[in-house]
Backbone as CSV, one residue per row, in Angstrom:
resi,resn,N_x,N_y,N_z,CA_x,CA_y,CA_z,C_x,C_y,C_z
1,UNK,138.647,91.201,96.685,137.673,91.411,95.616,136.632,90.288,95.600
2,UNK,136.786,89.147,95.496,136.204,88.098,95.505,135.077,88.062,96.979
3,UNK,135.737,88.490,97.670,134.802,88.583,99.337,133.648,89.760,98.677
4,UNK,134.549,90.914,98.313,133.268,92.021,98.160,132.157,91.673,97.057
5,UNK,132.388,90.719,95.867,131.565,90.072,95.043,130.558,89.334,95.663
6,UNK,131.141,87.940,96.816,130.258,87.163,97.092,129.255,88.489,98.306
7,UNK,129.880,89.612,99.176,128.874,89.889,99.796,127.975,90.784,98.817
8,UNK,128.219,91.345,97.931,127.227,92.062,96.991,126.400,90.888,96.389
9,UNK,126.533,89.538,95.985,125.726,88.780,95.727,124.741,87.732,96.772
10,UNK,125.661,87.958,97.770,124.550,87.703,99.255,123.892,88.959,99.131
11,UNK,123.706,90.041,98.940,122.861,91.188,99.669,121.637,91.200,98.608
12,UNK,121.683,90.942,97.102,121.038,90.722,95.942,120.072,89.236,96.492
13,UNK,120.740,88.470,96.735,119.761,86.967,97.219,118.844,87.351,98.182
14,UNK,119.561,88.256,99.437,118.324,88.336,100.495,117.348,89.321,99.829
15,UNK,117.864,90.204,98.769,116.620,90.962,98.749,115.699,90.482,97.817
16,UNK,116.329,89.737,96.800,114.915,88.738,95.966,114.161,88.107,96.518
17,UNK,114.664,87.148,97.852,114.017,86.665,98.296,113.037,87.114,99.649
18,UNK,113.633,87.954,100.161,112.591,89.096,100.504,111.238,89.824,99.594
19,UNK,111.721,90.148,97.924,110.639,90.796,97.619,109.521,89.459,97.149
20,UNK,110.107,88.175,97.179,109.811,87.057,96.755,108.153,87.136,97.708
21,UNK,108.637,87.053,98.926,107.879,86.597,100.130,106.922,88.141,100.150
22,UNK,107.350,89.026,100.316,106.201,90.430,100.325,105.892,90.184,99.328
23,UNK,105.929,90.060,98.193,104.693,89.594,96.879,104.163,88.667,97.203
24,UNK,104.354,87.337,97.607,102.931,86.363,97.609,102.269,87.213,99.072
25,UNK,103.028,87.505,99.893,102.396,87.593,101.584,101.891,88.622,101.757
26,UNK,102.667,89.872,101.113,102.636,91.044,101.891,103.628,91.661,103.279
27,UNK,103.714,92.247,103.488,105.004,93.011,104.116,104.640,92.365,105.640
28,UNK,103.053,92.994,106.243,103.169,92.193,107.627,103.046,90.927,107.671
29,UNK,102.852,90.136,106.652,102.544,88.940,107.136,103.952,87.835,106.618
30,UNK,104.892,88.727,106.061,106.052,88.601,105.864,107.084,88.175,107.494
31,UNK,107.653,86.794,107.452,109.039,86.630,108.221,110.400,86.826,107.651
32,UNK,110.570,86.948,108.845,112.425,86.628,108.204,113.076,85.340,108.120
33,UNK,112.305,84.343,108.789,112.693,83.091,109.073,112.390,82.537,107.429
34,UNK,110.872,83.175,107.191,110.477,82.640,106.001,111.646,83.160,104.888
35,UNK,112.087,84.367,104.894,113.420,84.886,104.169,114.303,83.987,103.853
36,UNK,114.876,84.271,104.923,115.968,83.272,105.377,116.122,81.817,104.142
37,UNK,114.670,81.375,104.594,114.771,79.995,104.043,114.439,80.462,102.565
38,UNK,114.167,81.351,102.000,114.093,81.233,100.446,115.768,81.715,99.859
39,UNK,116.331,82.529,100.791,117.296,83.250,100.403,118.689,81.928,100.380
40,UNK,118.248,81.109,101.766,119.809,80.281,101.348,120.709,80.500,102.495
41,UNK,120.131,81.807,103.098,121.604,82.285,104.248,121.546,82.382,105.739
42,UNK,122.508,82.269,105.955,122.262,82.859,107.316,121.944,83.933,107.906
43,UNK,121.332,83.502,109.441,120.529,84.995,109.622,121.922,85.942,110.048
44,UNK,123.154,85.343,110.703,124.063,86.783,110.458,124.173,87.089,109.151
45,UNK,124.339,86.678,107.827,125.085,87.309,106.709,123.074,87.940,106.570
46,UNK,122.409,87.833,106.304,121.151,88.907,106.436,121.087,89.952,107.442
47,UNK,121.516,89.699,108.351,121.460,90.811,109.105,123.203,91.789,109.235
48,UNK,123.611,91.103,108.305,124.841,92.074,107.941,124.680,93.537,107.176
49,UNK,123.464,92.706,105.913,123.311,94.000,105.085,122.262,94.708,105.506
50,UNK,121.274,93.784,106.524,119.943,94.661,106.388,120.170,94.272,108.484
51,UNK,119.063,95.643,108.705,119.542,95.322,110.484,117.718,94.952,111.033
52,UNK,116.716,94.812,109.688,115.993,94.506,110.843,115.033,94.431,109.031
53,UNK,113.661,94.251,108.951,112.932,93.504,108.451,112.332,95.317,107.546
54,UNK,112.179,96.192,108.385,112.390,97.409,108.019,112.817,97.857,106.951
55,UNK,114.046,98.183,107.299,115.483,97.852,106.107,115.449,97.276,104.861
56,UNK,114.896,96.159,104.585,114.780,95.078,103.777,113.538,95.403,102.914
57,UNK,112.644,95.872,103.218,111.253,96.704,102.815,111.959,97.735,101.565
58,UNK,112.545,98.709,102.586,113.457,100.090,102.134,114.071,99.827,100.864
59,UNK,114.759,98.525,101.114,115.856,97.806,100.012,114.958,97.318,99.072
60,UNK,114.166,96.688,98.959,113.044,96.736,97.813,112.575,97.732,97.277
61,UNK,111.927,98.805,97.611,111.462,99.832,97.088,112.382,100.578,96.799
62,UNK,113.578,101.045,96.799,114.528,101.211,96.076,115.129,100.931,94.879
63,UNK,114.791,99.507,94.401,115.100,98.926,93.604,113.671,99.061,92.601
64,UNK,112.720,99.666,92.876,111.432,99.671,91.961,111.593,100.194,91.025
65,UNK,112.504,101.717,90.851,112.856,102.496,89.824,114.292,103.065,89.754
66,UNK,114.903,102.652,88.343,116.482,103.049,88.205,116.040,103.395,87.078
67,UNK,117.312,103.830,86.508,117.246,104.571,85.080,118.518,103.561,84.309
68,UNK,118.173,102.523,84.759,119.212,101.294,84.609,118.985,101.008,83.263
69,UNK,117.599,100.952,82.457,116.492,100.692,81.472,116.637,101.693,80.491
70,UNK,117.555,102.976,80.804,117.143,103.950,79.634,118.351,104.301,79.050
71,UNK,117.922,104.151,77.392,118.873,104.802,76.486,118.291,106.098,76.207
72,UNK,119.580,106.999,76.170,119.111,108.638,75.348,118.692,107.704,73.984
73,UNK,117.904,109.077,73.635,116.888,108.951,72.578,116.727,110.429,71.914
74,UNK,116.801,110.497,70.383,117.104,112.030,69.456,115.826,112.457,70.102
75,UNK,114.666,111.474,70.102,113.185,112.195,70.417,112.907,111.647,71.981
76,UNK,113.014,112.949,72.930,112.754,112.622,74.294,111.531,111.999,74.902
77,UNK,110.221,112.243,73.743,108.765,111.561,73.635,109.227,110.142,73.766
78,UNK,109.929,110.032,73.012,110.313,108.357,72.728,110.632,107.549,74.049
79,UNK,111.816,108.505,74.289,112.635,108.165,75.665,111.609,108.280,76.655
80,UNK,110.516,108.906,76.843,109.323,108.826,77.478,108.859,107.071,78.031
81,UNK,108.500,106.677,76.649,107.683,105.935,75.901,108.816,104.523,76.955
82,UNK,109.669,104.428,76.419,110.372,103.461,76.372,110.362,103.476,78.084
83,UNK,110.602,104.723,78.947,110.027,104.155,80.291,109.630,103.358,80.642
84,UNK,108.143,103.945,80.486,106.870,102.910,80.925,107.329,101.351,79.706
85,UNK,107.131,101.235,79.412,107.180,100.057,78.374,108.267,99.048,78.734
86,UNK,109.284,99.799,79.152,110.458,98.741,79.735,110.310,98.321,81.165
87,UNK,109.555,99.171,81.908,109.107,98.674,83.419,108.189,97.824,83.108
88,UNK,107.233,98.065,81.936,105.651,96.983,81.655,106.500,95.548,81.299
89,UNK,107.225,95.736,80.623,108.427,94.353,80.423,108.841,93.849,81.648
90,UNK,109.433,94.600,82.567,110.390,94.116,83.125,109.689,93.440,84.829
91,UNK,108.411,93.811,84.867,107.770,93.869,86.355,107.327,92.498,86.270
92,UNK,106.855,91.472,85.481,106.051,90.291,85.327,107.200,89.638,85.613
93,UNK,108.659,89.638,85.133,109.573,88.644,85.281,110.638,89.303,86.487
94,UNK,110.539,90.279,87.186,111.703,90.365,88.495,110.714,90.637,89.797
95,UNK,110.988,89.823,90.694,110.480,89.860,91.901,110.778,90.719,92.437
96,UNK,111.535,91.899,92.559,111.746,92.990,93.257,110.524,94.068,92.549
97,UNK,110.753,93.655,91.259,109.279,94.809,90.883,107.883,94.245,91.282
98,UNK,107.704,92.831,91.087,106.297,91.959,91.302,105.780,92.659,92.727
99,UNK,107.257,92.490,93.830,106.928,93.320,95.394,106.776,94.331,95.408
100,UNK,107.071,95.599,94.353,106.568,96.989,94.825,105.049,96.910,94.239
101,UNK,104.722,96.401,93.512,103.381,96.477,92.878,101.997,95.625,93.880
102,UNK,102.586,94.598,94.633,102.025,94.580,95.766,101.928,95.611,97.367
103,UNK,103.118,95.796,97.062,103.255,96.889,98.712,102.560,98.229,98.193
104,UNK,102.448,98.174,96.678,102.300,99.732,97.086,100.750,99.831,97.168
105,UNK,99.671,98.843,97.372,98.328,98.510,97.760,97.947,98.519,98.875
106,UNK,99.668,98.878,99.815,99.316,98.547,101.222,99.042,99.808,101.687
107,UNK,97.868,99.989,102.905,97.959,101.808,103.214,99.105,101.710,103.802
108,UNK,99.028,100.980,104.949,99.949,101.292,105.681,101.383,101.728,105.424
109,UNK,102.517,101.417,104.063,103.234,101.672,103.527,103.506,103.259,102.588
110,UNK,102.182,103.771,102.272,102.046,104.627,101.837,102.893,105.936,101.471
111,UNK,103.168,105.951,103.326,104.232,107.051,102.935,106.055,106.997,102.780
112,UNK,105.587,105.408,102.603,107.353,105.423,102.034,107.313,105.029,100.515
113,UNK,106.276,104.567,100.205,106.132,105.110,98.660,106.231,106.058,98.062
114,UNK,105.244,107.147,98.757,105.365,108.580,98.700,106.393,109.447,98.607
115,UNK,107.539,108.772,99.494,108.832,109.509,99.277,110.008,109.183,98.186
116,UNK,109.855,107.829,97.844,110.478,106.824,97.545,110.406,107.171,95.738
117,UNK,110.348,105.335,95.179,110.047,105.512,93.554,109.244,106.446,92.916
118,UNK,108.083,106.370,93.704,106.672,107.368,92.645,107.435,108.512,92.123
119,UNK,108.233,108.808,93.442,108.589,110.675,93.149,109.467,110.481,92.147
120,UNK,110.584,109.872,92.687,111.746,109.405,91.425,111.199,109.357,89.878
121,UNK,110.483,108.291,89.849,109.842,108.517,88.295,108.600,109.468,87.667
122,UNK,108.089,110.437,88.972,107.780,111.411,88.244,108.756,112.418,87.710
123,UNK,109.626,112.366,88.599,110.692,113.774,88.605,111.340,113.754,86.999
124,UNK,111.651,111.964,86.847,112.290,111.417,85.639,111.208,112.054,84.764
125,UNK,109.897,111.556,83.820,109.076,111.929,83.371,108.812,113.141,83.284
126,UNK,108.575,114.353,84.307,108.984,115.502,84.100,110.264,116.382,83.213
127,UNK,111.445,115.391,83.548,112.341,115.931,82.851,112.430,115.660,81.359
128,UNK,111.883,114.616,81.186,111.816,113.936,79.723,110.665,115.266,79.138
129,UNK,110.087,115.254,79.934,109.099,116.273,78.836,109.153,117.693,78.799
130,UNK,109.946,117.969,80.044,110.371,119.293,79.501,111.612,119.529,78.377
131,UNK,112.348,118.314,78.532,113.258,117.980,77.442,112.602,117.997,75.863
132,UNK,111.432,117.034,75.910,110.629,117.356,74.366,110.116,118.668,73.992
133,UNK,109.456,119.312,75.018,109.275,120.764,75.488,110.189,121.654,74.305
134,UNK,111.538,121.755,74.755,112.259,122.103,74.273,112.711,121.878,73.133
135,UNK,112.646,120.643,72.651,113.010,120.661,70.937,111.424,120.316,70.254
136,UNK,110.186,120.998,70.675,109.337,121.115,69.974,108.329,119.844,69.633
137,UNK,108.519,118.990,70.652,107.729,117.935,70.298,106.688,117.611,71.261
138,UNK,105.923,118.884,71.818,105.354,119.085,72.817,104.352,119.809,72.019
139,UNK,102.788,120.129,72.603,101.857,120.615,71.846,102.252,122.115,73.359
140,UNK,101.458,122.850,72.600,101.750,124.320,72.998,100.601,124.258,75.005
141,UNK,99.951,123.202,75.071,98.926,123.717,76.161,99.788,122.625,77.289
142,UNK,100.688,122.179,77.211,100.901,120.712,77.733,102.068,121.320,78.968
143,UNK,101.595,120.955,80.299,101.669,121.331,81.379,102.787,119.943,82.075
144,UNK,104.143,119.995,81.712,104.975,118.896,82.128,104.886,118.481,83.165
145,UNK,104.651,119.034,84.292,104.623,118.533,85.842,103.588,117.609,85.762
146,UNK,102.399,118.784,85.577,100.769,118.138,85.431,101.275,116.402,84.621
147,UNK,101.040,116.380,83.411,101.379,115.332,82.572,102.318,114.819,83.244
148,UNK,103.113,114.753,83.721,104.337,113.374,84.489,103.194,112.602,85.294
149,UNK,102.854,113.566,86.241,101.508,112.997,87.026,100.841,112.149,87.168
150,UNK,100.224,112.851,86.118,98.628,112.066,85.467,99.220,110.581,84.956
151,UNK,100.356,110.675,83.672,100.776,109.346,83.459,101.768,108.201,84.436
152,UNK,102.278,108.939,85.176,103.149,107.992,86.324,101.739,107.334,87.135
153,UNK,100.152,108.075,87.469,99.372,107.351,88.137,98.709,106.519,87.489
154,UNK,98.504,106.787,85.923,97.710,106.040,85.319,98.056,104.819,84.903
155,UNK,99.573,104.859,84.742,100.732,103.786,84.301,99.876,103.071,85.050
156,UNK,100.385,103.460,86.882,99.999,102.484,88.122,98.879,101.715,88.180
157,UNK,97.900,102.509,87.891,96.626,102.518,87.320,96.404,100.717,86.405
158,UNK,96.850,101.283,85.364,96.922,100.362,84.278,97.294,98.904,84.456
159,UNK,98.779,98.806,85.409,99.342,98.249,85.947,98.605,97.186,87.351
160,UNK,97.774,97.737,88.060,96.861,97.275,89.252,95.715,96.377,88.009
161,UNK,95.206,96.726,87.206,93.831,96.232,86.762,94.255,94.655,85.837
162,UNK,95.620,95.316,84.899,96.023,94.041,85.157,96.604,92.734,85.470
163,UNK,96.904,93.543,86.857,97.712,92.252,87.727,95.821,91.391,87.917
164,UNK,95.242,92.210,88.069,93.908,91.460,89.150,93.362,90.624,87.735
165,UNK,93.732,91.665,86.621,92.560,90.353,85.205,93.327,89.241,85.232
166,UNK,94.571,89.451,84.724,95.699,88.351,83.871,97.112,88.059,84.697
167,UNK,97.118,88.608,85.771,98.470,88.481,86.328,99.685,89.064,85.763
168,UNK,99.767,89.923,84.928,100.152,90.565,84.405,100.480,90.256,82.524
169,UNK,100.074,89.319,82.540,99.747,88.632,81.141,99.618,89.745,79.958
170,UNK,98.813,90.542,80.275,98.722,91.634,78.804,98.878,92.943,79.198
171,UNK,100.058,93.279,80.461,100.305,94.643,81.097,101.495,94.839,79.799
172,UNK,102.718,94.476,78.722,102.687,95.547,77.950,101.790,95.705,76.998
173,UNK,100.812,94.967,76.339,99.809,95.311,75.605,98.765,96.562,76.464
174,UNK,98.710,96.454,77.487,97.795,97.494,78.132,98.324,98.870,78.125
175,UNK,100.048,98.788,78.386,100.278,99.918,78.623,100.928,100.495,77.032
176,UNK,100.719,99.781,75.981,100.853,100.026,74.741,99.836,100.881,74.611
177,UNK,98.932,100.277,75.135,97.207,101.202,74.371,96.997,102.465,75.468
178,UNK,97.883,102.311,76.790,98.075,104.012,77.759,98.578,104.910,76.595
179,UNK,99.923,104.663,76.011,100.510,105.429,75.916,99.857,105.740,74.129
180,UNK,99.571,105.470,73.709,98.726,105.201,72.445,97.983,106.676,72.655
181,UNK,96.808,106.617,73.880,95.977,107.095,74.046,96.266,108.568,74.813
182,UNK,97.440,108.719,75.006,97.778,110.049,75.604,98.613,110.942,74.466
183,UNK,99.516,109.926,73.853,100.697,111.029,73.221,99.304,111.932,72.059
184,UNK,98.631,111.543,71.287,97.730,112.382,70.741,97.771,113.481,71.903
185,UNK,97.992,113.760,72.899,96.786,114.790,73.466,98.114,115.988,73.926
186,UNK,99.207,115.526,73.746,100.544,116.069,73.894,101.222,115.909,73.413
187,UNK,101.902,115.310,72.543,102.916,115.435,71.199,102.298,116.362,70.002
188,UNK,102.872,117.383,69.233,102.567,117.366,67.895,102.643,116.510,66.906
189,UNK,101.662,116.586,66.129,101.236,115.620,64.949,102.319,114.788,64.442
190,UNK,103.457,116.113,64.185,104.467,115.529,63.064,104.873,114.033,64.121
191,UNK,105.342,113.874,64.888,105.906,113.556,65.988,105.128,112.076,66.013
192,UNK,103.958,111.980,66.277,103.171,110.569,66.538,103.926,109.698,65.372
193,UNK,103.680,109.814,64.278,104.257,108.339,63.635,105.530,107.692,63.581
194,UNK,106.324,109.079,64.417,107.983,108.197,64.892,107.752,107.643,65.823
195,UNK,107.015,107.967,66.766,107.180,107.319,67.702,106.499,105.807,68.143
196,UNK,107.423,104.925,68.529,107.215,103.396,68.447,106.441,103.006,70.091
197,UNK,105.213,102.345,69.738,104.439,102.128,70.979,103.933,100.741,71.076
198,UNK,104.748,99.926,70.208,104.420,98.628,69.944,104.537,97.945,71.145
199,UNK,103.367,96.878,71.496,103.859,96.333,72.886,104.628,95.176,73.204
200,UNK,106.070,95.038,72.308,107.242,94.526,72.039,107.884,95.945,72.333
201,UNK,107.742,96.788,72.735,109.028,97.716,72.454,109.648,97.489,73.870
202,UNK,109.006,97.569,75.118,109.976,97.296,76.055,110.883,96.297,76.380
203,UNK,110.348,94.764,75.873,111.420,93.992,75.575,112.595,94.533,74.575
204,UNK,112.149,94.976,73.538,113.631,95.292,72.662,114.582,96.452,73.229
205,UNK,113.918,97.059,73.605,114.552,97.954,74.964,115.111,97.643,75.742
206,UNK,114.965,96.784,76.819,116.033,96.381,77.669,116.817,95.297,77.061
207,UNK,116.662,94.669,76.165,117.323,93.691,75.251,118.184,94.444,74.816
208,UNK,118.124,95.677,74.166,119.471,96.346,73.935,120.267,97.265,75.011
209,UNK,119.271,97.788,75.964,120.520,97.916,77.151,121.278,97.128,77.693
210,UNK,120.539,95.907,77.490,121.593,94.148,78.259,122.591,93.946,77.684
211,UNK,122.577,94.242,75.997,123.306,93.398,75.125,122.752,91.881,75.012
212,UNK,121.237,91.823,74.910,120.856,90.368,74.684,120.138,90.393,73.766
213,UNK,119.776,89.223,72.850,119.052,89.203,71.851,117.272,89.300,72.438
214,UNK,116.559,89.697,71.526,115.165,89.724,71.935,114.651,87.918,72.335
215,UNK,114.013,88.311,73.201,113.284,87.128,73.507,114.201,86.562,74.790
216,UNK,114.938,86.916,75.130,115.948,86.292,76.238,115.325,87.114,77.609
């Protein structure tokens, strides 16, 4: 047990420090040597979990989107909401997210994005809203696929403008005022004033999936 701990916590080190190095560098201009030396390990125990620099890419973008972040929620709008808002939290402080938000600028990477997270969290988003769909908290013209879409790109969107202003400094305030600016156009009325879009909500969000107090 103890062996399978320390290699699950070797495989976690090389990949931080992998997404460490593709965020300041970028993927080609990324080594492994340079890895290596942020990670701590040796190049066999790196090339145990990962077999080539490839791999290690793969293993990052994997880690861009889990549903690690989400509590059910009575109102699935909400559970929407708390998505985006807990990734807008969570991307400024983990280097595995800081690296997909750089790679995914890269063309060349494109189509393993393409296959990868984007789809994952549209598919998620889709389901959330056909879920509201269903208990009525959906306006009658509102096209779930369409809408996952539009907001999974605009998130991205939102997300790119301000890494380049602030470094990500006021990305949940930004994506407070996304989601602000859409649920009008797809929730019914009754519905908007439950729902919480404060740009503190994704911290208190993953603060209570952690079991940690806010601000930690």
């Amino acid at each position: 047990m103890a062996q399978q701990e320390r290699g699950i916590r070797t495989r976690r080190e090389v990949l931080e420090a992998a997404a460490e190095v593709f965020a300041e560098r970028g993927y080609a201009a990324a080594t492994i040597s340079e890895i290596l030396s942020r990670a701590g390990v040796t190049k066999g125990a790196l090339y145990f979990h990962f077999a080539s620099k490839e791999e290690l890419l793969r293993g990052v973008l994997e880690e861009q989107f889990t549903e690690d972040d989400i509590l059910p929620r009575s109102s699935k709008l909400q559970e929407w909401v708390d998505v985006g808002m807990a990734l807008a939290h969570r991307l400024p402080r983990e280097p595995l997210l800081r690296a997909g938000a750089r790679l995914m600028t890269d063309p060349n990477l494109q189509e393993m994005f393409g296959k990868g997270p984007q789809v994952s969290w549209v598919e998620l988003t889709h389901r959330l809203l056909v879920e509201a769909g269903e208990r009525g908290e959906l306006l009658p013209h509102v096209v779930p696929e369409e809408t996952a879409r539009f907001v999974v790109n605009a998130w991205n969107g939102v997300q790119l403008g301000s890494q380049i202003a602030t470094r990500w400094k006021d990305l949940e305030q930004q994506v407070s005022v996304l989601f602000r600016h859409v649920l009008p156009a797809v929730a019914v009325p009754g519905m908007l004033p439950q729902i919480d879009t404060a740009p503190d909500r994704g911290e208190r969000v993953v603060a209570e999936v952690r079991g940690l107090p806010v601000g930690v």
